[in-house]
C-alpha positions in Angstrom: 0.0 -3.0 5.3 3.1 -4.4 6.2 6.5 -4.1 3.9 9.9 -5.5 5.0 13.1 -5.6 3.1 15.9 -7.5 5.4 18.1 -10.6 5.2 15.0 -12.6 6.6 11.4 -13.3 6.0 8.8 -13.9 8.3 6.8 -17.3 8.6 4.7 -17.3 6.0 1.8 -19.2 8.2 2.0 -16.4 10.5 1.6 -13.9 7.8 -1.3 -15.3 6.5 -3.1 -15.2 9.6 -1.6 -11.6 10.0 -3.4 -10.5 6.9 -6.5 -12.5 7.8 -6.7 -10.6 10.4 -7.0 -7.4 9.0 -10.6 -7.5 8.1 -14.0 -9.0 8.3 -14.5 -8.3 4.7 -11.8 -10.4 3.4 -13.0 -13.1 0.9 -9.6 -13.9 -0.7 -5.8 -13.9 -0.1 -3.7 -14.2 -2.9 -0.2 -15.4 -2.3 2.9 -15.3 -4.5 6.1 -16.6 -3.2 9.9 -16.0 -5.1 12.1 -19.2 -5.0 15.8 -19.2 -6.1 15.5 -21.4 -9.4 18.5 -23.5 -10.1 19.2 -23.0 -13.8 20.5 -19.6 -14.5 19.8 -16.7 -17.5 23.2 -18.1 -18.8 21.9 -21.6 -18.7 24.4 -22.5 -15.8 23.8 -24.3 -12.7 22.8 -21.5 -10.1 24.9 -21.3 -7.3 23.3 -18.2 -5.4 21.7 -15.3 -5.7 23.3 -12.0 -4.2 20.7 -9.5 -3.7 21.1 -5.9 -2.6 18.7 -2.5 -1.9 18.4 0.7 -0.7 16.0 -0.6 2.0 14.6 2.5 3.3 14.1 3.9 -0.8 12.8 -0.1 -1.3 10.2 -0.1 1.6 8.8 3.2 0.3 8.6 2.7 -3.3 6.5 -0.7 -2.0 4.0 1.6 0.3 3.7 3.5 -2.5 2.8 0.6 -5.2 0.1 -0.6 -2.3 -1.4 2.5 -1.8 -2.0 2.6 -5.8 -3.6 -0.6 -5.8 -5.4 0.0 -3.4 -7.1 3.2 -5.1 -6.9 0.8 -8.3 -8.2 -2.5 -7.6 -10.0 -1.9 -3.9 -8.0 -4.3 -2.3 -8.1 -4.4 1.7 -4.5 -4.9 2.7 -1.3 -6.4 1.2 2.1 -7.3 2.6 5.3 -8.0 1.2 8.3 -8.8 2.1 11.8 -9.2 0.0 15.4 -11.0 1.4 18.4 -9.2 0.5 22.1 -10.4 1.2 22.9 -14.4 -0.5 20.2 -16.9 -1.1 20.8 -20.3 -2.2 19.0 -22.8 -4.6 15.2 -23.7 -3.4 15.5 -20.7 -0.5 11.9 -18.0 -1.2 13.3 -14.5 -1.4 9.7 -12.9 -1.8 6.6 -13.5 -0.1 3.8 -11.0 -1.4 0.7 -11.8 -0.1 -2.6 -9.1 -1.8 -6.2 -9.2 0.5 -9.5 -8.1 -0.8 -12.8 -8.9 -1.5 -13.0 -11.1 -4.4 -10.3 -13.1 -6.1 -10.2 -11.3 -8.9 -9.0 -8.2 -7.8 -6.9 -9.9 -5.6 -5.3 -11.7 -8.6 -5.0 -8.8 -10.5 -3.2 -6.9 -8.2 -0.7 -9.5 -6.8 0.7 -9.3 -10.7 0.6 -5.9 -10.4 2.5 -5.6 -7.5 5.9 -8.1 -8.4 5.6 -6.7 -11.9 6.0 -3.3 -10.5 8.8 -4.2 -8.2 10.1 -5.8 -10.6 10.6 -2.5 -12.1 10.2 0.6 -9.5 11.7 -0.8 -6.1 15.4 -0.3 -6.2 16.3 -4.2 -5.2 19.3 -5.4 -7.3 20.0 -8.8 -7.9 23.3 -10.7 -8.9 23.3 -14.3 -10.2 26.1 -16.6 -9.3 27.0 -19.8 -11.1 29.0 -22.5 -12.4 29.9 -20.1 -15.6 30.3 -16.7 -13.7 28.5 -14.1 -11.9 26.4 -11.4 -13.2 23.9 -8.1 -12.2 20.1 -9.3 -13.6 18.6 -6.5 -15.1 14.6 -6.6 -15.6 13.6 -4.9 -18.6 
């Protein structure tokens, strides 16, 4: 397991192998990756993103969702990693990569895991552009 919430992401390549590594009994990796989209929630032309946590709280709250799917779905490993500080259009700001046995576990849990950050991890996000700024909250 690996979590990491900083103002840069690893090489995704290199993660990949990372998590490949973890196991003989890997038969899938499922990969999700979060990409600054250029049309905002107010329909404006995204300028940035501004994101901000409470890393230490962040990286726990993430150990703690992996553990659970874990227990849930069997998976083997998972890492994830989130950017915080400004990201611009076309920039990834999430790579979450889920390993396990079977794909469909593996799919299963990688939408468990960003929906549940989503909404447990305490990552804040504030969207910048061409008609004004404003905090995203996820329902």
């Amino acid at each position: 397991m690996k979590i990491k919430v900083s103002n840069k992401l690893d090489d995704l390549n290199r993660l990949v192998n990372e998590i490949k590594e973890s196991s003989s009994e890997i038969g899938a990796v499922i990969i999700f990756i979060g990409v600054v989209r250029g049309v905002g929630r107010d329909g404006g032309k995204v300028l940035s993103l501004e994101y901000e946590a409470y890393e230490d709280v962040a990286e726990k709250a993430l150990e703690k969702i992996i553990e659970d799917l874990k227990e849930k779905h069997g998976i083997i490993d998972a890492i994830i990693e989130h950017r915080v500080g400004l990201t611009n259009v076309g920039e990834d700001t999430v790579y979450a990569l889920v390993a396990s046995k079977h794909r469909e576990e593996g799919f299963k849990s990688i939408i468990e895991l960003i929906e549940r950050l989503k909404h447990e991890v305490p990552i804040w996000k504030k969207e910048i552009t061409d008609k004004g700024s404003q905090w995203i909250e996820n329902p």
